[in-house]
N, C-alpha and C positions, 0 to 999 in steps of 0.2 A: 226513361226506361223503368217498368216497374220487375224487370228480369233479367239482369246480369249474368245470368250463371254461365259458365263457359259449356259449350257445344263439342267442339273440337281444339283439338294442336295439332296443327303441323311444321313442320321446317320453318317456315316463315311467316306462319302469321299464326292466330290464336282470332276462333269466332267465338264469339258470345250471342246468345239470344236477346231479344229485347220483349217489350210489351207485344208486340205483332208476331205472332210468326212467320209470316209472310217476310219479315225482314231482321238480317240479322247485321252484328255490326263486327267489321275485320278489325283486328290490330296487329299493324304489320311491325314485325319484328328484327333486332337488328343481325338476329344467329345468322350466319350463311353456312352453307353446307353443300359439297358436292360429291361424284362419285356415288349417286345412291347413296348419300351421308356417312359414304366414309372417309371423307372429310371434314371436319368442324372447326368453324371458329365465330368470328364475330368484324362486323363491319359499323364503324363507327354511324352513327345518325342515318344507317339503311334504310329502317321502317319509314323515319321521315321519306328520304329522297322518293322512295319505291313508291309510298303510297300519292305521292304528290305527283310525280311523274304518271301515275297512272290513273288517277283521278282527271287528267286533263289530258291523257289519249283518251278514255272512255268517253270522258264527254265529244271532244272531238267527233269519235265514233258513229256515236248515238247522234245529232249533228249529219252523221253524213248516211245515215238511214241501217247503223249496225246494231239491232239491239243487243243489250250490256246487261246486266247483273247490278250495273252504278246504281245507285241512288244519290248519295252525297260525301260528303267529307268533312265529318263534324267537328276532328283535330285533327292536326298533320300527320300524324302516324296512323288516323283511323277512319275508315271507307263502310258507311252504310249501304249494304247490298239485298238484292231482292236474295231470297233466301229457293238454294236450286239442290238439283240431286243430281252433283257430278259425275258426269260418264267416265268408266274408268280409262279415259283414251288419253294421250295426251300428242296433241297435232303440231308436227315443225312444219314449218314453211321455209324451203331455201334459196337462195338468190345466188348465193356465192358458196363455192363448198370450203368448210371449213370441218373440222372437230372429228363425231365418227363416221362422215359420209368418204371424206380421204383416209380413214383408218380402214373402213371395208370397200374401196372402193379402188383405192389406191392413186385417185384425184389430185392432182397438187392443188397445196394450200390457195386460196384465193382465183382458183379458176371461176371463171363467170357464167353460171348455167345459161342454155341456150332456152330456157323457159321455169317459173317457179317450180322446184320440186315440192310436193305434198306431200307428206309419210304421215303414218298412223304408228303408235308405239301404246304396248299396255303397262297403263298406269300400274305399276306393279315392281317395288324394290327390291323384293324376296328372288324375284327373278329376273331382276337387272333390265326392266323396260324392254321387254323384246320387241323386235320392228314386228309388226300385223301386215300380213299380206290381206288383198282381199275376202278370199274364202277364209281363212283364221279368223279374220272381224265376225262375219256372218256366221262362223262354226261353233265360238265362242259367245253368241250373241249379246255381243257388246254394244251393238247399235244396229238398228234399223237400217236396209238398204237407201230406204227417203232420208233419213239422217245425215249417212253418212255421206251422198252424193247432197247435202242441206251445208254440211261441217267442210267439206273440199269447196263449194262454190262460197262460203262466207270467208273462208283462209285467202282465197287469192285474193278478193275484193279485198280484205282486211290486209294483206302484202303490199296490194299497189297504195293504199292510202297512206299504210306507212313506212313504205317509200321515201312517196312523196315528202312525210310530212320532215322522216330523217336528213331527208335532204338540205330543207328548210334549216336544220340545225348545225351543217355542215357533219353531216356522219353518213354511213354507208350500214345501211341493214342486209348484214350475212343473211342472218338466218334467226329464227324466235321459234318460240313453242305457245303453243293456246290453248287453254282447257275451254269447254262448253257443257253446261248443265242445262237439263229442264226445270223451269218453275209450275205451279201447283195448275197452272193448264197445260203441263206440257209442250209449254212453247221452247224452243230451244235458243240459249243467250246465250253468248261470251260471257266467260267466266272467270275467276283469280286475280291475275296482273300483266300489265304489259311495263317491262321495268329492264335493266340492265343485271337484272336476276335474270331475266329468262328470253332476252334478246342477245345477240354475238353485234356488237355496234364498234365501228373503224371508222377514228376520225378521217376526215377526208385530207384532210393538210397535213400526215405524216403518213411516209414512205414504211416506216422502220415496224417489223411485224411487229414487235410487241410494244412500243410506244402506241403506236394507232390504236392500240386494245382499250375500249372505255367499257367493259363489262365484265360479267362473272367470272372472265377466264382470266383475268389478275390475279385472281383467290384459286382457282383450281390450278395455275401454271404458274404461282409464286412469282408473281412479276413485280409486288409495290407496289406502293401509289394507287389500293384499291379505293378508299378514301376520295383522294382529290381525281379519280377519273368518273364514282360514281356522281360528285358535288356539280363537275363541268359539265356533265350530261344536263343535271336539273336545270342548271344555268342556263344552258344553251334551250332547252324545253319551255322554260318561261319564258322566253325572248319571243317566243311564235307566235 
Protein backbone atom coordinates (compact mmCIF):
# COMPACT_ATOMS: atom_id res chain seq x y z
CA UNK A 1 0.00 0.00 0.00
CA UNK A 2 1.65 3.11 -0.85
CA UNK A 3 -1.72 4.84 1.18
CA UNK A 4 -2.54 4.24 4.45
CA UNK A 5 -4.34 7.05 5.46
CA UNK A 6 -7.62 6.34 7.27
CA UNK A 7 -11.01 7.01 5.14
CA UNK A 8 -13.59 6.60 7.74
CA UNK A 9 -14.47 5.25 11.63
CA UNK A 10 -17.08 3.72 12.45
CA UNK A 11 -18.52 1.58 15.56
CA UNK A 12 -16.77 -1.20 14.23
CA UNK A 13 -14.40 -1.05 11.92
CA UNK A 14 -11.83 1.71 10.67
CA UNK A 15 -11.13 1.92 6.49
CA UNK A 16 -8.17 3.00 5.29
CA UNK A 17 -7.25 3.68 1.61
CA UNK A 18 -4.59 1.80 -0.10
CA UNK A 19 -2.66 2.37 -3.47
CA UNK A 20 -6.01 1.55 -5.70
CA UNK A 21 -8.94 3.42 -4.93
CA UNK A 22 -10.92 1.10 -6.17
CA UNK A 23 -10.00 -0.87 -3.05
CA UNK A 24 -9.86 -0.24 0.35
CA UNK A 25 -8.86 -2.10 3.47
CA UNK A 26 -11.31 -2.62 6.71
CA UNK A 27 -9.97 -3.21 10.22
CA UNK A 28 -12.32 -4.66 12.32
CA UNK A 29 -12.51 -3.50 15.69
CA UNK A 30 -12.99 -4.89 19.06
CA UNK A 31 -15.43 -1.65 20.52
CA UNK A 32 -19.14 -3.08 20.54
CA UNK A 33 -21.74 -0.71 20.86
CA UNK A 34 -25.49 -0.83 20.84
CA UNK A 35 -28.71 1.23 21.27
CA UNK A 36 -27.67 3.69 18.45
CA UNK A 37 -24.18 3.65 20.64
CA UNK A 38 -25.62 4.26 23.65
CA UNK A 39 -24.14 1.72 24.77
CA UNK A 40 -20.20 1.11 24.77
CA UNK A 41 -17.89 -1.17 25.67
CA UNK A 42 -15.41 -3.70 24.23
CA UNK A 43 -15.43 -7.39 23.31
CA UNK A 44 -12.35 -9.37 23.81
CA UNK A 45 -10.67 -10.58 20.00
CA UNK A 46 -14.20 -9.36 18.21
CA UNK A 47 -12.30 -7.70 15.22
CA UNK A 48 -10.57 -11.06 14.85
CA UNK A 49 -13.73 -13.46 15.22
CA UNK A 50 -16.12 -10.79 13.09
CA UNK A 51 -13.65 -10.40 10.40
CA UNK A 52 -12.95 -14.11 10.12
CA UNK A 53 -16.45 -15.23 10.24
CA UNK A 54 -17.19 -12.99 7.62
CA UNK A 55 -14.49 -13.43 5.27
CA UNK A 56 -15.77 -17.02 4.90
CA UNK A 57 -19.67 -16.16 4.52
CA UNK A 58 -18.47 -13.81 1.81
CA UNK A 59 -16.60 -16.08 0.19
CA UNK A 60 -19.27 -18.70 0.47
CA UNK A 61 -21.50 -16.07 -1.05
CA UNK A 62 -19.73 -15.12 -3.93
CA UNK A 63 -19.34 -19.06 -4.41
CA UNK A 64 -23.08 -19.29 -4.63
CA UNK A 65 -23.55 -16.36 -7.27
CA UNK A 66 -23.97 -13.28 -4.53
CA UNK A 67 -21.61 -10.58 -5.37
CA UNK A 68 -19.84 -9.09 -2.11
CA UNK A 69 -17.58 -6.15 -1.49
CA UNK A 70 -14.77 -9.18 -0.49
CA UNK A 71 -11.82 -9.14 -1.99
CA UNK A 72 -9.44 -10.85 0.70
CA UNK A 73 -8.25 -11.16 4.07
CA UNK A 74 -4.81 -10.11 4.49
CA UNK A 75 -4.65 -10.40 8.66
CA UNK A 76 -7.23 -11.71 10.89
CA UNK A 77 -8.72 -8.69 12.01
CA UNK A 78 -8.43 -7.07 8.32
CA UNK A 79 -10.89 -7.58 4.94
CA UNK A 80 -9.68 -5.97 1.60
CA UNK A 81 -12.91 -4.73 -0.10
CA UNK A 82 -13.88 -3.31 -3.32
CA UNK A 83 -14.43 0.21 -2.26
CA UNK A 84 -18.63 1.17 -2.62
CA UNK A 85 -20.95 4.27 -1.68
CA UNK A 86 -23.07 2.85 0.86
CA UNK A 87 -26.81 3.31 0.58
CA UNK A 88 -27.96 4.83 3.67
CA UNK A 89 -30.63 1.79 4.19
CA UNK A 90 -29.91 -0.74 6.41
CA UNK A 91 -31.91 -4.16 5.42
CA UNK A 92 -33.14 -7.05 8.37
CA UNK A 93 -34.34 -10.11 7.25
CA UNK A 94 -36.45 -12.04 9.82
CA UNK A 95 -37.23 -15.70 10.29
CA UNK A 96 -38.18 -15.77 13.83
CA UNK A 97 -39.51 -12.57 15.62
CA UNK A 98 -37.20 -11.51 18.04
CA UNK A 99 -36.01 -7.75 19.52
CA UNK A 100 -38.18 -4.80 18.07
CA UNK A 101 -40.49 -6.55 15.67
CA UNK A 102 -42.19 -8.16 19.35
CA UNK A 103 -41.68 -4.58 20.97
CA UNK A 104 -43.94 -3.02 18.04
CA UNK A 105 -45.63 -5.83 17.26
CA UNK A 106 -46.49 -7.44 20.38
CA UNK A 107 -45.22 -10.93 18.84
CA UNK A 108 -44.08 -13.36 21.34
CA UNK A 109 -40.40 -13.92 21.51
CA UNK A 110 -39.33 -16.83 19.24
CA UNK A 111 -42.56 -17.03 17.13
CA UNK A 112 -41.77 -18.53 13.69
CA UNK A 113 -42.80 -16.35 10.78
CA UNK A 114 -44.88 -17.91 8.22
CA UNK A 115 -42.62 -16.39 5.36
CA UNK A 116 -39.02 -14.10 5.72
CA UNK A 117 -39.92 -10.63 6.72
CA UNK A 118 -37.95 -7.91 4.67
CA UNK A 119 -37.80 -4.22 6.44
CA UNK A 120 -35.86 -1.39 5.13
CA UNK A 121 -34.66 1.04 8.26
CA UNK A 122 -32.68 4.60 7.66
CA UNK A 123 -29.28 4.41 8.27
CA UNK A 124 -29.54 7.26 10.56
CA UNK A 125 -28.54 7.41 14.60
CA UNK A 126 -29.58 11.04 15.09
CA UNK A 127 -32.96 9.57 14.45
CA UNK A 128 -32.96 6.30 15.95
CA UNK A 129 -33.02 4.06 12.48
CA UNK A 130 -36.59 4.66 11.66
CA UNK A 131 -38.48 1.63 9.72
CA UNK A 132 -39.06 3.03 5.80
CA UNK A 133 -42.19 2.26 4.57
CA UNK A 134 -42.35 2.00 0.75
CA UNK A 135 -43.31 5.41 -0.36
CA UNK A 136 -40.75 7.16 2.57
CA UNK A 137 -37.90 4.98 0.60
CA UNK A 138 -39.03 6.58 -2.76
CA UNK A 139 -40.03 10.17 -1.10
CA UNK A 140 -36.61 10.30 0.47
CA UNK A 141 -34.88 8.93 -2.41
CA UNK A 142 -32.90 6.65 -0.90
CA UNK A 143 -32.86 4.08 -3.55
CA UNK A 144 -34.06 3.42 -6.77
CA UNK A 145 -37.41 1.56 -7.24
CA UNK A 146 -34.85 -1.38 -9.45
CA UNK A 147 -32.78 -1.22 -6.38
CA UNK A 148 -34.74 -1.66 -4.03
CA UNK A 149 -36.98 -4.53 -5.54
CA UNK A 150 -32.66 -5.68 -6.61
CA UNK A 151 -31.88 -5.38 -2.29
CA UNK A 152 -35.41 -7.44 -1.15
CA UNK A 153 -34.72 -10.19 -4.09
CA UNK A 154 -30.73 -10.48 -3.00
CA UNK A 155 -32.02 -10.52 1.14
CA UNK A 156 -34.14 -13.50 0.75
CA UNK A 157 -31.62 -15.41 -1.58
CA UNK A 158 -28.99 -14.31 0.86
CA UNK A 159 -31.63 -15.68 4.20
CA UNK A 160 -32.12 -19.14 2.64
CA UNK A 161 -28.21 -19.64 2.17
CA UNK A 162 -27.75 -18.60 5.33
CA UNK A 163 -30.11 -20.64 6.69
CA UNK A 164 -28.82 -23.18 5.44
CA UNK A 165 -25.44 -22.65 6.13
CA UNK A 166 -26.52 -21.84 10.23
CA UNK A 167 -27.81 -24.90 10.19
CA UNK A 168 -24.78 -26.76 9.20
CA UNK A 169 -23.32 -25.09 12.49
CA UNK A 170 -26.09 -26.22 14.65
CA UNK A 171 -27.57 -22.44 15.24
CA UNK A 172 -30.92 -21.10 14.24
CA UNK A 173 -30.77 -17.64 12.32
CA UNK A 174 -33.63 -15.13 13.96
CA UNK A 175 -32.89 -12.42 12.08
CA UNK A 176 -29.52 -10.27 10.51
CA UNK A 177 -29.21 -6.83 9.02
CA UNK A 178 -27.21 -6.23 5.45
CA UNK A 179 -25.91 -3.12 4.17
CA UNK A 180 -25.37 -2.74 0.08
CA UNK A 181 -23.30 -0.21 -1.70
CA UNK A 182 -22.65 0.66 -5.34
CA UNK A 183 -19.07 0.27 -6.80
CA UNK A 184 -17.54 2.75 -9.48
CA UNK A 185 -20.12 1.05 -12.28
CA UNK A 186 -22.70 1.22 -10.02
CA UNK A 187 -23.16 -2.22 -9.71
CA UNK A 188 -24.91 -2.99 -6.43
CA UNK A 189 -22.75 -5.60 -3.65
CA UNK A 190 -23.22 -6.68 -0.25
CA UNK A 191 -21.48 -4.75 1.79
CA UNK A 192 -19.88 -4.59 5.72
CA UNK A 193 -20.27 -7.80 7.73
CA UNK A 194 -22.14 -10.90 8.22
CA UNK A 195 -21.00 -11.62 12.00
CA UNK A 196 -22.76 -12.22 15.31
CA UNK A 197 -22.50 -8.30 15.52
CA UNK A 198 -25.29 -8.06 13.16
CA UNK A 199 -27.04 -11.51 13.10
CA UNK A 200 -29.47 -12.66 16.34
CA UNK A 201 -28.02 -16.60 16.18
CA UNK A 202 -29.75 -19.62 18.91
CA UNK A 203 -27.91 -22.36 19.48
CA UNK A 204 -30.01 -25.25 18.47
CA UNK A 205 -29.17 -27.56 21.52
CA UNK A 206 -30.37 -25.03 24.21
CA UNK A 207 -33.84 -24.69 25.28
CA UNK A 208 -32.89 -21.77 27.87
CA UNK A 209 -33.82 -18.07 26.21
CA UNK A 210 -30.74 -16.54 27.06
CA UNK A 211 -28.06 -19.52 27.28
CA UNK A 212 -29.19 -20.20 23.37
CA UNK A 213 -28.19 -16.43 22.82
CA UNK A 214 -24.62 -16.71 20.69
CA UNK A 215 -24.68 -12.78 19.51
CA UNK A 216 -24.73 -9.18 20.13
CA UNK A 217 -27.66 -9.48 22.49
CA UNK A 218 -25.17 -10.79 25.38
CA UNK A 219 -23.75 -7.24 25.28
CA UNK A 220 -26.94 -5.32 24.84
CA UNK A 221 -29.19 -7.66 27.54
CA UNK A 222 -25.91 -8.20 30.09
CA UNK A 223 -26.10 -11.88 29.83
CA UNK A 224 -21.97 -12.99 30.06
CA UNK A 225 -20.19 -14.97 28.34
CA UNK A 226 -20.02 -12.54 25.35
CA UNK A 227 -16.48 -13.66 24.76
CA UNK A 228 -16.88 -17.48 24.82
CA UNK A 229 -20.42 -17.36 22.76
CA UNK A 230 -18.78 -15.15 20.12
CA UNK A 231 -15.32 -17.79 20.05
CA UNK A 232 -18.01 -21.01 19.72
CA UNK A 233 -19.74 -19.39 16.78
CA UNK A 234 -16.11 -19.09 14.94
CA UNK A 235 -15.54 -22.57 15.96
CA UNK A 236 -18.47 -24.03 14.76
CA UNK A 237 -17.95 -21.61 11.22
CA UNK A 238 -14.60 -23.17 10.63
CA UNK A 239 -15.85 -26.75 10.99
CA UNK A 240 -18.16 -26.09 7.51
Amino acid sequence: MSDNSKLYEGKAKILYRTGDPEILLADFKDDATAFNAQKRGSIQNKGIINCSISSKLFEQLEANGIKTHYIDSPAPNQMRVKAVKILPIEVVVRNIAAGSLCQQTGLTLGTVLAKPLVEFYYKNDELGDPLLTPDRLQLMKLATEEQVDSITHLALKINKFLQGFWQQCNITLVDFKLEFGLDSQQQLLLADEISPDTCRLWDIAQDDPNLRVMDKDRFRRDLGNIENAYQEVLQRVLKV
